[in-house]
N, C-alpha and C positions, 0 to 999 in steps of 0.2 A: 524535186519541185522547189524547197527551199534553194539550193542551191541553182537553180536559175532564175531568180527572183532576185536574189544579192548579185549574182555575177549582172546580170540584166542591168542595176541599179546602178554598180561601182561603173558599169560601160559607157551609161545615157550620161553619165555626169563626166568619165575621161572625154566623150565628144564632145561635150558643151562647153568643158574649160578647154580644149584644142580650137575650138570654133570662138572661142572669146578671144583667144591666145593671138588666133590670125589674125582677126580682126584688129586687136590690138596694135598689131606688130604693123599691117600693111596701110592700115588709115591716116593719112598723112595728121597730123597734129603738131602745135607751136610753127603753124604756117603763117606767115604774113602776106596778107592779099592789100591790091590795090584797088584805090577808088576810081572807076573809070567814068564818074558823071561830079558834077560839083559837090564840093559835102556839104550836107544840111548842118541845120544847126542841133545839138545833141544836149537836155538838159539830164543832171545826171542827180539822181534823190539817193540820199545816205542819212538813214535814220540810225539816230547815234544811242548807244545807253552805258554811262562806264566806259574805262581804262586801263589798260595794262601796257607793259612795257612796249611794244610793237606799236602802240595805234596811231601816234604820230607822223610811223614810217610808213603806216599802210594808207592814211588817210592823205600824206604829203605826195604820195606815187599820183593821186587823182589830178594833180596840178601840176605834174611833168610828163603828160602824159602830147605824142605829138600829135595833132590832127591838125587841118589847114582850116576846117571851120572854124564857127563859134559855136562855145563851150559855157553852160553854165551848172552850176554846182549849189543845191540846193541841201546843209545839215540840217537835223532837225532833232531836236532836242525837248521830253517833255519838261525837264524845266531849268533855270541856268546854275541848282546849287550841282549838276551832274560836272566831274571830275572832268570828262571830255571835253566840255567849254574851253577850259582853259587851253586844250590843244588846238580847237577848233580858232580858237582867235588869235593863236601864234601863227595861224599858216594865213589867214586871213594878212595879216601884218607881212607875213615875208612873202607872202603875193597877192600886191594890193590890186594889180592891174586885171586882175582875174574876175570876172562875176563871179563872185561866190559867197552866198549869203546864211548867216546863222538864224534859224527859225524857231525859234519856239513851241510846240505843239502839244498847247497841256491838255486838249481835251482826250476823253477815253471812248471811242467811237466803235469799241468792240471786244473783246477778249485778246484779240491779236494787236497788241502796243504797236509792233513794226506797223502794219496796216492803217493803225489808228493813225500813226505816224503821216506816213506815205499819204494818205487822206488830207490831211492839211496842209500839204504840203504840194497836193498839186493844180489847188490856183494857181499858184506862182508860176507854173509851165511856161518857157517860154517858147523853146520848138519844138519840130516836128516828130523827134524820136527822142525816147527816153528812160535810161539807165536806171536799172533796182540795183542796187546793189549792196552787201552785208559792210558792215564798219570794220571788220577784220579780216576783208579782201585787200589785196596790193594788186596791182596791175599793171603788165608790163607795159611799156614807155607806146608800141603799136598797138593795144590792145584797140581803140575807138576807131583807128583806120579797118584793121581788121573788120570788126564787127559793124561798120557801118559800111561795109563793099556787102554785106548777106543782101544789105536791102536795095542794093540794086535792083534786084529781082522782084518786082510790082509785088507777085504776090505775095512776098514772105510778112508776114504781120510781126514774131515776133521769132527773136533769138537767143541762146542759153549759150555759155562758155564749158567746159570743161574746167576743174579743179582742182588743186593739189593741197595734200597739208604737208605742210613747210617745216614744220618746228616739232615736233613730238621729241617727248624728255622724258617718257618714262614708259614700263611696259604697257598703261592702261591705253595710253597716248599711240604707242606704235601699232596694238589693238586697230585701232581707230584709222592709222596710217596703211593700215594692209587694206581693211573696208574698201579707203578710199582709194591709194594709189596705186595700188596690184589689180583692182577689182571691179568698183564701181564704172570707173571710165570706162570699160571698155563693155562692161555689161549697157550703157547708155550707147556705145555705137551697135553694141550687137542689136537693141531692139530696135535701133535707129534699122538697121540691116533687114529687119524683120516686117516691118511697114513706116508708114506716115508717123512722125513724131507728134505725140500730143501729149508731152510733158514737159518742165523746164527745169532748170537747175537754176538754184535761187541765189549761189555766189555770185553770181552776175547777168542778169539777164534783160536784154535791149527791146523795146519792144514801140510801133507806131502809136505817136501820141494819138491819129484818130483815131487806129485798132481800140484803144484803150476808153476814150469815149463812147468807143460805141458798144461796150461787154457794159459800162455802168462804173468806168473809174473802179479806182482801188476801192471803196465803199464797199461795191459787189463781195466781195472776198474776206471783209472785215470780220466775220466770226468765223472765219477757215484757218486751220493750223497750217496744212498744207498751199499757205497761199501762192506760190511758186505753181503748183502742177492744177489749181480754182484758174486762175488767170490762163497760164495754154489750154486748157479745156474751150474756156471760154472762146477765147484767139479764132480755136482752130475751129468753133461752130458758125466764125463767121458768115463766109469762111476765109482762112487765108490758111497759108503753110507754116510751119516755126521750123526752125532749122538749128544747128550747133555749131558754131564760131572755131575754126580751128586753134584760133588763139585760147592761152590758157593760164590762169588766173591762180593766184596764189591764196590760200585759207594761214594765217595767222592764229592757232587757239592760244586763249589761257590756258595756265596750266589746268590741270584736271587729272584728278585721280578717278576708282574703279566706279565709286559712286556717279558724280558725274557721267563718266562717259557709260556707262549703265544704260543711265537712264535715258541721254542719248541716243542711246540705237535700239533702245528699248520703243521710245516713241516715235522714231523714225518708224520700224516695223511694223508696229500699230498701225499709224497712221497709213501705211503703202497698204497693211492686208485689209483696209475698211474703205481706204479707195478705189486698191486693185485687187481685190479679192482669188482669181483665179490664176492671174502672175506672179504672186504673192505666193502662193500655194504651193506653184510650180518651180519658185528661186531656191525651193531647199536643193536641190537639185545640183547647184553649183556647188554645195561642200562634198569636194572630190575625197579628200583623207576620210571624211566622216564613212562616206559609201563605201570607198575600199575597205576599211577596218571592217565594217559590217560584213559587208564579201570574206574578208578572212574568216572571221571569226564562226560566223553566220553561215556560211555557204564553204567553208572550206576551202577557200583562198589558200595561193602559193603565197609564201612570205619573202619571198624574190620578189616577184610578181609587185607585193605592195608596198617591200623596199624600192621599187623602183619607181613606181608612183608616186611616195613621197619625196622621195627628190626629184620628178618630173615637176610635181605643183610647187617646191622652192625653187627652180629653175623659171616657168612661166613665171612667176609671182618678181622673182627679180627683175627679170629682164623689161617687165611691163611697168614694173615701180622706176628702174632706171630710163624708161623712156618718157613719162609721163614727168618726172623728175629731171629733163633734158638741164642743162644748164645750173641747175641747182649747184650751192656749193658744200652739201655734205654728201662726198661719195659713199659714207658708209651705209645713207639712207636704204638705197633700195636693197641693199643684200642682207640689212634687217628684217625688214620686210619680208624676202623671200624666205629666208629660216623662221619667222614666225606664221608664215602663211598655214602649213599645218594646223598650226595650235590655234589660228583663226578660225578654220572650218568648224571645228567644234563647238566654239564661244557664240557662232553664227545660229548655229542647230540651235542652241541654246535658249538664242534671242530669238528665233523664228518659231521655237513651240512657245515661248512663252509670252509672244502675240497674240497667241489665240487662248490666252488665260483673260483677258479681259479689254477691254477703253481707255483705260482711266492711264494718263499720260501726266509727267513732269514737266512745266516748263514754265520758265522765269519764275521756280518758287512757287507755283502754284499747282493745284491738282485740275485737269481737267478729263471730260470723260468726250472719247470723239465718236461723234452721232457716225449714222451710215452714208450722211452726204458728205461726210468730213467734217462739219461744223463742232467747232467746242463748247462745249455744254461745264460750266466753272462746277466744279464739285463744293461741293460744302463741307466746312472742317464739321468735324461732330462734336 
């Protein structure tokens, strides 16, 4: 009995990571499409907080970026003693010809800064589509041609990029780099594979300035943590369709050690098991080492058997990090990745039971607890 219960488990989860693996492998991605109708005009919001070494180069990519429209670029800042000013008025100066204006945004309009941000920041809209995007994204030079050919398609309301992290420096960092670029992407095409998309990824995501009017503007979303996946809900109740941009965007972190990135994926998981409660449930499922080990151990597993599994999962896990990783220029990234994919699965199990230990989430230094509609509720220090 036991042992068809572990063999059962270590099975469901070799088909789901071979069913991600395909998927991964055959969905075209870093495609560039063309625009086949005139380009609208695209305003693009980058709510700014702090600097570190990269931000310059990420924030400078937004202004070499090629499209044939116009392009306007709206920073925003809640106040000018933030370190970022100073970059933001250097690119300002070496591209004057650019619309792109520094904003100020000191009001606090919600628990969610970003939002409170975004909120102020979209009177000033000037056209029809319009770009979220984080201050420690880069973007490659076609990224706005790209993503602005999805809405060709009348009905598409809004559109999410795929993402990579670029830079990871240490073990907590490449942790984080498996998550992302062995893992996450391809799990977003698999459920993309599985129905209608109604969620977004928040590196980057385009969306109809009327769609956006008519959900209630950013406002709508101001005390949601998860304002990225508040916003496609909303989108897709319009209704319209949201789609994913085959172009693909590049994440910049600071550095960050275990604490940090902890907490991290700590309230990421939170926040997914109190939105998505029974997908949530069902993701433990992808840590394939975790389930074989149980299968051996548990069920009496062949140790061939799960030696070879664990070099199947560093095998997928590379190949999917060097594809996702196309063009990058550190080739030793993805085959880190794949040797630490293993020791992911576990740190995963980890983060996924201990989602279901409580609410109460870290972020920007503060404690908050997230209700069951997603909303953040500010905890109080004792």
């Amino acid at each position: 009995m036991y042992f068809s219960i572990w063999a059962a488990l270590a099975g469901m989860s070799l088909v789901t990571n071979f069913w991600q693996f395909a998927i991964g492998l055959l969905t075209p991605i870093h495609r560039r499409l063309r625009l086949n109708k005139e380009a609208p005009g695209v305003t693009i919001l980058k709510p700014l907080r702090g600097k570190d070494g990269r931000s310059r180069i990420c924030l400078r990519s937004w202004f070499t970026l090629r499209y044939p429209g116009p392009v306007q670029i709206l920073f925003g800042v809640r106040d000018l003693q933030d370190p970022i000013v100073e970059v933001v008025r250097e690119l300002l100066t070496e591209f004057p010809e650019f619309d792109a204006q520094l904003v100020v945004c000191p009001e606090s309009l919600g628990p969610n800064a970003k939002v409170s941000t975004l909120v102020q920041l979209e009177p000033l809209i000037k056209h029809p589509l319009v770009v979220v995007s984080d201050a420690d994204v880069l973007a490659p030079f076609d990224f706005l041609t790209s993503v602005v050919a999805c809405f060709d398609d009348p009905e598409i309301g809004m559109v999410s990029n795929l993402y990579r992290i670029a830079n990871p420096t240490n073990f907590a960092m490449y942790w984080e780099a498996v998550v992302v670029n062995a893992d996450f992407w391809a799990q977003v095409l698999q459920a993309r594979q599985l129905g209608p998309v109604r969620f977004a990824l928040g590196a980057a995501m385009t969306l109809r300035r009327e769609a956006l009017e008519r959900i209630g503007g950013f406002a709508s979303v101001a005390n949601f943590l998860a304002d990225d996946n508040q916003l496609a809900r909303r989108v897709a109740q319009l209704p319209a369709r949201l789609a994913i941009a085959p172009v693909v965007v590049e994440c910049w972190e600071s550095p960050a050690g275990w604490g940090q990135i902890w907490a991290h994926q700590l309230r990421w998981a939170r926040t997914i098991r109190v939105c998505q409660p029974v997908s949530y449930f069902f993701s433990a499922i992808t840590a394939l080492t975790f389930w074989s080990l149980l299968w051996l151990v548990l069920g009496q597993g062949d140790i061939l058997w799960f030696g070879a599994i664990v070099l199947l999962r560093i095998i997928m896990a590379w190949v999917l990090a060097a594809r996702i990783l196309k063009d990058y220029d550190n080739p030793c990234q993805p085959f880190t990745v794949g040797l630490l994919a293993p020791i992911k699965d576990f740190l995963s199990i980890a983060v996924w039971l201990m989602a279901f230990g409580g609410r109460t989430v870290q972020w920007k230094g503060n404690a908050y607890r997230v209700a069951r509609n997603g909303q953040m509720v500010p905890v109080k220090a004792v």
